[in-house]
C-alpha positions in Angstrom: 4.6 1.8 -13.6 6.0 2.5 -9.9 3.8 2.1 -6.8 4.9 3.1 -3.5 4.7 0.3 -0.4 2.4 2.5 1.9 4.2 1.2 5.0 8.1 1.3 4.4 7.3 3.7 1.3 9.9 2.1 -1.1 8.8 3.0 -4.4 8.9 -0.6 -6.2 8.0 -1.9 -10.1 4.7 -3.0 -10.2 5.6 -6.0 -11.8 7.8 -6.9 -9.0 5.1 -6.2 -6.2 5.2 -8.8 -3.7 1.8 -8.3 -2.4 -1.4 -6.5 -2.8 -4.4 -5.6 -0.8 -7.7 -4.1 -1.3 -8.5 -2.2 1.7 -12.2 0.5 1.8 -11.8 0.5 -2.5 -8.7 0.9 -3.0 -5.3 -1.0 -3.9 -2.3 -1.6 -2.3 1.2 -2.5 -3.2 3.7 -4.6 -0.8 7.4 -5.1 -1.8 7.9 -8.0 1.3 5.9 -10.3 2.8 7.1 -8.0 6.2 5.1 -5.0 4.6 2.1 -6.4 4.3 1.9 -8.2 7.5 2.3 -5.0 9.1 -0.2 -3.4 6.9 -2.7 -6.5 7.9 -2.4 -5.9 11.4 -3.2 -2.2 11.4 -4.1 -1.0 7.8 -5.7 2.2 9.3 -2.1 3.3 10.0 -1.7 3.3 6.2 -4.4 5.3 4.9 -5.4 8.9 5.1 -8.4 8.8 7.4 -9.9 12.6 6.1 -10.5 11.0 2.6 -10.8 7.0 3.3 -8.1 6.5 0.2 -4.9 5.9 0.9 -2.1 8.9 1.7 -1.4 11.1 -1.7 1.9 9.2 -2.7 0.2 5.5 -3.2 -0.6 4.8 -6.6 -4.2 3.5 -8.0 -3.7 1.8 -11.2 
């Protein structure tokens, strides 16, 4: 399965995910430790606010 890094939106292995977070119900995939510190600081940024999921590219497993 592929997941797409919601802040550089590399599409990445899920078995070679560096990171996840749960953020409002929802997971996300990080492929550096980079990405997800960003996400971290401002994981708003990431997400599509209209629905409170993430945008329509990031993958739920």
């Amino acid at each position: 399965m592929q997941v797409t890094d919601p802040v550089c939106q590399r599409s990445i292995p899920l078995e070679t995910v560096e990171a996840h977070r749960e953020f409002l119900g929802w997971s996300y995939f990080f492929c550096s430790a980079q990405c997800v510190r960003r996400f971290d600081q401002r994981p708003e940024k990431y997400i599509d606010r209209q629905q409170g999921g993430p945008p329509a590219h990031i993958a739920q497993p």
